[in-house]
N, C-alpha and C positions, 0 to 999 in steps of 0.2 A: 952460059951467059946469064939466064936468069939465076943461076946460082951466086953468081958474083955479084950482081947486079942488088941481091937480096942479104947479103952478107954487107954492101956497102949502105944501104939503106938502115941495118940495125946497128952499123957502127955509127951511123948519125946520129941515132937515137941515143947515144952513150957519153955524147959529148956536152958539157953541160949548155944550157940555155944561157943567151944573152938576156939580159933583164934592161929593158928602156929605160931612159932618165923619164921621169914625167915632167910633162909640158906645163908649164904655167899659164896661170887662167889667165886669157884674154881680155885684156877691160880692168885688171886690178892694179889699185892705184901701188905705183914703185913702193918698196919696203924701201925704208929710210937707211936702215941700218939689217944687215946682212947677220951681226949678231946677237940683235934686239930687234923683236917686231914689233914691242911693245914702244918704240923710243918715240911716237909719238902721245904719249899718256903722263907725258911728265908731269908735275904740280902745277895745278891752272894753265894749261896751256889748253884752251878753248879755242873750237874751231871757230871762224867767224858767223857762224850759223848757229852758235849756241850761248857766244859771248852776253848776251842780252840777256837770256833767260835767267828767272830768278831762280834759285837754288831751291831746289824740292825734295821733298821725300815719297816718291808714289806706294801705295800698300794696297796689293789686292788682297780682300778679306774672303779668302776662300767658300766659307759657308755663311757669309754675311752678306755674300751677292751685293762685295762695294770697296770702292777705294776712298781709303784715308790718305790724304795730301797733310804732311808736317814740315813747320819750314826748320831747318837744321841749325840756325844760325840762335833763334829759341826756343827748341825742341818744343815747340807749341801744334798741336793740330788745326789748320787749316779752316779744311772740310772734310766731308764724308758725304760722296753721292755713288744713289744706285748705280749697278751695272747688271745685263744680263746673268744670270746663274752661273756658279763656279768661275770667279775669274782666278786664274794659275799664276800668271806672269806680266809686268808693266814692261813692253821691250820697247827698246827705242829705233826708229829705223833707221833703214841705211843710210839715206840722206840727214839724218840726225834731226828730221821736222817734226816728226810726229812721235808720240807714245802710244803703242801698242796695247792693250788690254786683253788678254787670251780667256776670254769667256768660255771654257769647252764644254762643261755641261749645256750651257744656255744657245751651242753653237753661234759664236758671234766674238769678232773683233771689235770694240771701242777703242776709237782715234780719243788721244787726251792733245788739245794744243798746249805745248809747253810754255809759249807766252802767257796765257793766261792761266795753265791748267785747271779749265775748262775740257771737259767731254764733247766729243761730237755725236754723229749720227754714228748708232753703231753697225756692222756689214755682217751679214748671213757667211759665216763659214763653218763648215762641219765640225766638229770636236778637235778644237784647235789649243790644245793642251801647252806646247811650246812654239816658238815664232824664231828664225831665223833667215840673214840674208845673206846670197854668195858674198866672194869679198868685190867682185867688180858691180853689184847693184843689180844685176838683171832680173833676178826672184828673189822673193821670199819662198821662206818654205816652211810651211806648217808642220808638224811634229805630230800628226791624228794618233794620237796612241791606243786610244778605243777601236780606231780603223784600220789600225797597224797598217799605215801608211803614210809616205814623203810626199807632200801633195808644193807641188812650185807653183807661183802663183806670181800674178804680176805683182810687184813690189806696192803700188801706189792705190791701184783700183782691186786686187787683191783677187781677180781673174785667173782659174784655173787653166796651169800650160801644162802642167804633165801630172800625171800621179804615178808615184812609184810606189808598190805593193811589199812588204816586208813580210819574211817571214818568223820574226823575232818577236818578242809581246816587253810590252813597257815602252815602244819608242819615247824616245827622252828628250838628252840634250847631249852638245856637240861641239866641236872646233876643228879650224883649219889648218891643214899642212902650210908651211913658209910662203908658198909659191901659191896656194890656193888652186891645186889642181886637184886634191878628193881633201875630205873631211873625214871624221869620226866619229860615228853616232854611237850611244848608249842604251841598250835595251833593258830594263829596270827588271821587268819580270821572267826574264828567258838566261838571266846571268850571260849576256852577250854584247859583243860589242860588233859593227858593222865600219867598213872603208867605202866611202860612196866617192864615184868620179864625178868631179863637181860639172864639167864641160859637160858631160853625155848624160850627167840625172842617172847612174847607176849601179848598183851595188855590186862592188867586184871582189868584195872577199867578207866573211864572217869569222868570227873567234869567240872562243868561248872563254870566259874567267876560268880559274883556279878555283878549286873549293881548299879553304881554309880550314873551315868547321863542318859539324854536320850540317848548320846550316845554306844554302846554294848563297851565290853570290849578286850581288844587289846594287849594281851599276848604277853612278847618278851624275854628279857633274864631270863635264870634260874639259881640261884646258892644255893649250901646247907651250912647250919651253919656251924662252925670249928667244933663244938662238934655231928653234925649231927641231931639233933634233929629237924631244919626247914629246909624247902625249903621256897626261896624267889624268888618271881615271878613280871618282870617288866612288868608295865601295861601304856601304851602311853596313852592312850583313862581316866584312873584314876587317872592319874596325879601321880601315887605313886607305890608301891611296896605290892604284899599281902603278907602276911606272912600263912606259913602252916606247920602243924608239918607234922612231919617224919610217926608218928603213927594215924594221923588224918587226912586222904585225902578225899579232898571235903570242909574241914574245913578251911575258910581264915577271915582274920583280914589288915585291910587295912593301910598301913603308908605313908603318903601324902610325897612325897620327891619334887614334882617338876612336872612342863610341859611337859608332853614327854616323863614319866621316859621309858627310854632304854634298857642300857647297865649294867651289873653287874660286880664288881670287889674286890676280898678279900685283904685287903693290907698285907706287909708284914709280920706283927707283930700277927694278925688275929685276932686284935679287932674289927676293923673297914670294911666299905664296901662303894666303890666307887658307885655311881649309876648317869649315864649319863642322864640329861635330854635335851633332843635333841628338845623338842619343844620351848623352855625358854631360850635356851642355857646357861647350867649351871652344875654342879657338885657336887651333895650331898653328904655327909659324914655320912654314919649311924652307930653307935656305937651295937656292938651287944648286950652286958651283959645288954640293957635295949630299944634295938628295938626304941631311937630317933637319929633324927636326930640334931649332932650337929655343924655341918659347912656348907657351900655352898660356891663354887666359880664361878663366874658369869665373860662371857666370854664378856670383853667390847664391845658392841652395838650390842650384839646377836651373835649369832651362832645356829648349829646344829649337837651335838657333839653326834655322837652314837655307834660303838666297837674300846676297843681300849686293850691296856694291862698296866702292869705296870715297870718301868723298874727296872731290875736285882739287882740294889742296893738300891730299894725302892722308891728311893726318887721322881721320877716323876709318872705321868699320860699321857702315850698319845692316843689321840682318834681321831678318823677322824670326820672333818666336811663334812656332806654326802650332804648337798645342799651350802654348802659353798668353795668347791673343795679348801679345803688345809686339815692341820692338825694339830690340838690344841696341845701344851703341858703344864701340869701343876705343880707347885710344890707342892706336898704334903705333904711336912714337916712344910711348912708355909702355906697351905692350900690358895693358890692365882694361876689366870693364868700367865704363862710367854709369850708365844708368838704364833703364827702361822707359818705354814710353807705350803706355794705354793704346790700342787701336781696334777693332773690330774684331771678329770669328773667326778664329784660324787663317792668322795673316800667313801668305806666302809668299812668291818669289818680287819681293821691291827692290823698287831700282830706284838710286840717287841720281838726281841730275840736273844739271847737265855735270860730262864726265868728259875729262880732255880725249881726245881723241882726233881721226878726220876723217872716219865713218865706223858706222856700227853693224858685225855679224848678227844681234840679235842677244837674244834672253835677256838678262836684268840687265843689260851693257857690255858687251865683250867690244872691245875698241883696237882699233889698230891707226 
């Protein structure tokens, strides 16, 4: 009997495994469209929570310890005021009320109000390198890359609820599955990428890139198809972007875009995908419905173009030159650079805004 009994046990074992649908996050607001998640981001379509605000350009000036505010409509600079040390990223939150400032070296968040883009009181948080929030609003979640950890936080008063410890180096940046039941994180210096359950706050699988060259691979921005089904992952050290489905993690295919590929960005229409290459200085155009690439715009005698957004009516690109201390802008409808604009010490990840949308994930503007 225990014979039988142990012979029917390892034929169980031989069978293959059911795999679950995953649950969708609880709280997030309906996708509009099943085969665009982006179709709330079309040309000015501004939520009413953002309709008022004047048009901005925020620039955190990485070792200049400060953000340049330029208004876009005269590529004129504003202002320029302190912020704590190292600010990385201007994110906008989820409620779309406030702009974020991610001071990591200075440990500290600065609130920008986008009505007046005005600074507030800035908040004590640990090495808060990137900033993002679930899709249904419940946390944010700090990116501690120094502390190689996911730290959730209350979205508003910025109160720690859980911290997740990584074993990865470089945590980075990030995007969500369709349904917003795990995300994607990017680990910059462990050539890694991470699947985290957005519901339970936890990491349920790792992957490692491809090596291309001798050199290891250099993970940076992440963003997901309009129809969800990839995530696109920028890799500096590959020269290109990998490509990975939704249902296939671990599984990548590689798209040469360029030197340095960077930054990621959906255009308005969400055919198309901006992708920064910051070591070439240049601007690739990738077409989704066939994964080429089919434009480039090349920043006369180089540059180093790496986060930026797109602005509200579509029609530009703008991105910070991070070892060039100004800031690129491009037209995207004729697919050419227009100009430069002067700003602070190694500007990095700016964020135009306001950006249509009717909430925001986090980094320079990921909108759905």
């Amino acid at each position: 009997m225990k014979k039988i009994t142990a012979l029917f046990v390892a034929a169980l074992t031989l069978l293959p495994t059911a795999v679950s649908a995953s649950t969708p996050l609880a709280g997030m607001p309906p996708v509009l469209d099943q085969n665009d998640i982006y179709a709330a981001d079309r040309p000015n379509q501004l939520s009413p929570v953002v309709k008022d605000f004047p048009a901005r350009v925020y620039v955190p000036n990485h070792t200049g310890n400060s953000v340049t505010e330029i208004d876009p409509t005269t590529y004129k600079v504003i202002r320029t005021f302190p912020v704590p040390k190292g600010p990385q990223h201007v994110v906008p939150s989820w409620d779309l009320k406030t702009l974020w400032v991610n001071d990591d070296e200075g440990n500290h968040l600065t609130p920008i109000d986008p009505k007046t883009g005005l600074p507030g009181k800035s908040i004590y948080v640990h090495d808060p390198y990137n900033l993002y929030f679930t899709p249904n609003g419940k946390y944010a979640i700090v990116m501690a890359e120094a502390d190689k950890e996911m730290v959730f936080r209350d979205p508003h008063t910025m109160a720690i609820k859980k911290i997740v410890h990584v074993s990865c180096d470089g945590l980075n940046h990030a995007d969500w599955s369709k349904d917003g039941s795990f995300f994607i994180v990017s680990c910059e210096f462990s050539g890694q990428v991470l699947k985290v359950d957005t519901a339970n706050m936890k990491v349920i699988a790792t992957a490692t890139l491809p090596h291309t060259y001798t050199k290891s691979p250099m993970p940076q921005d992440v963003k997901v198809s309009p129809d969800g089904s990839t995530f696109y992952i920028a890799d500096m050290m590959s020269n290109g972007i990998w490509a990975m489905k939704a249902d296939a993690f671990g599984k990548f295919e590689l798209i040469k875009t360029g030197n340095g590929a960077h930054g990621e960005y959906v255009t308005r229409d969400s055919k198309t995908m901006l992708i920064s290459n910051r070591g070439e200085g240049s601007v690739s155009v990738l077409r989704f419905s066939d994964n080429k690439v089919i434009a480039k715009m090349v920043i006369p005698g180089g540059g180093s173009p790496d986060m930026g957004g797109i602005s509200a009516d579509g029609t530009q690109f703008w991105v910070s030159g991070r070892y060039n201390n100004v800031v690129y802008v491009f037209d995207i409808v004729h697919n050419k650079f227009l100009r430069s604009i002067a700003v602070g010490k190694e500007p990095h990840g700016l964020a135009f805004y306001p950006q249509p949308g009717r909430y925001s994930l986090g980094h320079t503007g990921v909108f759905r």
